[in-house]
C-alpha positions in Angstrom: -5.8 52.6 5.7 -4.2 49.7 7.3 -4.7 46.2 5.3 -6.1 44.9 9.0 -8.6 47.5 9.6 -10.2 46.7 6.1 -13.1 44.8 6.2 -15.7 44.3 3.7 -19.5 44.5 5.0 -19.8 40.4 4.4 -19.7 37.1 6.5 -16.6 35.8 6.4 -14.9 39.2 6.2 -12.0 38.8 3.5 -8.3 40.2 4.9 -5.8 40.9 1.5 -6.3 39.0 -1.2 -10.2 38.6 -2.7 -11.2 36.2 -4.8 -12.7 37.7 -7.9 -16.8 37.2 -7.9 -19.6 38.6 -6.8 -21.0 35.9 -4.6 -21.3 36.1 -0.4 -19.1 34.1 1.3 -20.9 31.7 3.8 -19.4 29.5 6.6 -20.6 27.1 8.8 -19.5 25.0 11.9 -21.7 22.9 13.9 -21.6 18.9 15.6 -23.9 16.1 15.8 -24.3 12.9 17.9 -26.9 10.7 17.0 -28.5 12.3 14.5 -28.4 13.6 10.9 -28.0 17.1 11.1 -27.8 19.8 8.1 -25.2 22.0 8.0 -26.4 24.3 5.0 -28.5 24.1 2.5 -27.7 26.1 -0.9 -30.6 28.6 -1.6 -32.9 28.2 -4.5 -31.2 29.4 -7.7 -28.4 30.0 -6.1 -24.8 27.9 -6.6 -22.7 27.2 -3.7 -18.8 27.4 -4.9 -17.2 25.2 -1.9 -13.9 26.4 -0.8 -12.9 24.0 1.8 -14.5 21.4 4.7 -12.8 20.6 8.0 -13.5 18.8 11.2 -13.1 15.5 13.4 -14.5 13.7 16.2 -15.3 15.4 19.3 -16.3 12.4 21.5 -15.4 8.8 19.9 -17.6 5.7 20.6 -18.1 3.1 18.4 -20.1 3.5 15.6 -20.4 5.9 12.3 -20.0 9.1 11.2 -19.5 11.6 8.3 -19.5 15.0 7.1 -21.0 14.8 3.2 -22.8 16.2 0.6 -26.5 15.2 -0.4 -29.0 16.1 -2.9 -32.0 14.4 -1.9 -30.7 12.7 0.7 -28.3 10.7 -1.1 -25.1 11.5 -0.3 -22.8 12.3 -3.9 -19.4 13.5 -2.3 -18.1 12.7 1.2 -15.3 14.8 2.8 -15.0 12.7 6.1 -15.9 8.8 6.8 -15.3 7.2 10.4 -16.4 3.9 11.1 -15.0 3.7 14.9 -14.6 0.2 16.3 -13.2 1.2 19.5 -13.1 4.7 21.1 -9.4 4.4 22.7 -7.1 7.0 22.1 -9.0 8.2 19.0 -7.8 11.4 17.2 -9.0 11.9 14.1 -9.2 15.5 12.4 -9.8 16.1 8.5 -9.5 19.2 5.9 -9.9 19.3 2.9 -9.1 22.4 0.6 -10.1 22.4 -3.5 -8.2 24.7 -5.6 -10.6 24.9 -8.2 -14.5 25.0 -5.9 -16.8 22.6 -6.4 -19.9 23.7 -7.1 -22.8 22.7 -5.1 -26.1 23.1 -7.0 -29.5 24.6 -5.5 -31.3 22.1 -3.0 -28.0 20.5 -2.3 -27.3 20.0 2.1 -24.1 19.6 3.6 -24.3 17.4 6.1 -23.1 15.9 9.2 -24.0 12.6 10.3 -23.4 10.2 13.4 -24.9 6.6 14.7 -24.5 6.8 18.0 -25.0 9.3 21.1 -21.3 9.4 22.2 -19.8 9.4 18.9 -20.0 13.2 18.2 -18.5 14.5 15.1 -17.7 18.3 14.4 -17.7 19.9 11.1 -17.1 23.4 9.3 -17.0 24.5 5.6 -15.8 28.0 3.7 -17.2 29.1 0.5 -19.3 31.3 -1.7 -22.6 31.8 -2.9 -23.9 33.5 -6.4 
């Protein structure tokens, strides 16, 4: 069999090289504009093993926005801050890739956040679950 017609029966669907657990791998990707929007939300007794977050603006106004992590609503770790003054010729795309994942506990969101209706912010994340 041919390494590209392997697949295992999972999300994400690993091609070569597997990472040694016995977690699922998850992924997300969504955008928000005006609003606080969760991304995920780690399952109860479960623990998220984050891979890597990417993203950027979409639209650009001026105002705020953020992809983050939050237990309880407080956010504890923050991948991506804009604070836009002026939407002109804005480009601004993040990633963010941890050698050793961080581990998200139960009850913990990933988030995306943004003040204002034109200011829309994209985010994705890669990772595990066990």
């Amino acid at each position: 069999m041919s390494r590209m017609l392997w697949r295992e029966a999972n999300r994400c669907r690993w091609v070569g090289i597997r990472p040694a657990h016995e977690g699922e791998q998850v992924t997300a990707y969504d955008t928000a504009a005006n609003q606080t929007k969760i991304l995920y939300t780690v399952p109860a007794g479960k623990t998220l093993y984050l891979c890597s977050a990417s993203g950027g603006l979409a639209k650009a106004a001026a105002g705020n926005a953020r992809m983050a992590l939050q237990s309880g609503g407080v956010t504890y770790y923050t991948f991506a801050e804009y604070r836009v003054h002026t939407a002109v010729g804005i480009s601004a795309p993040f990633g963010v890739c941890f050698s050793i994942p961080i581990e998200v506990p139960s009850g913990d969101t990933i988030i995306l956040y943004s003040a204002v209706a034109d200011l829309i912010i994209v985010g994705s994340f890669f990772g595990w679950v066990q």
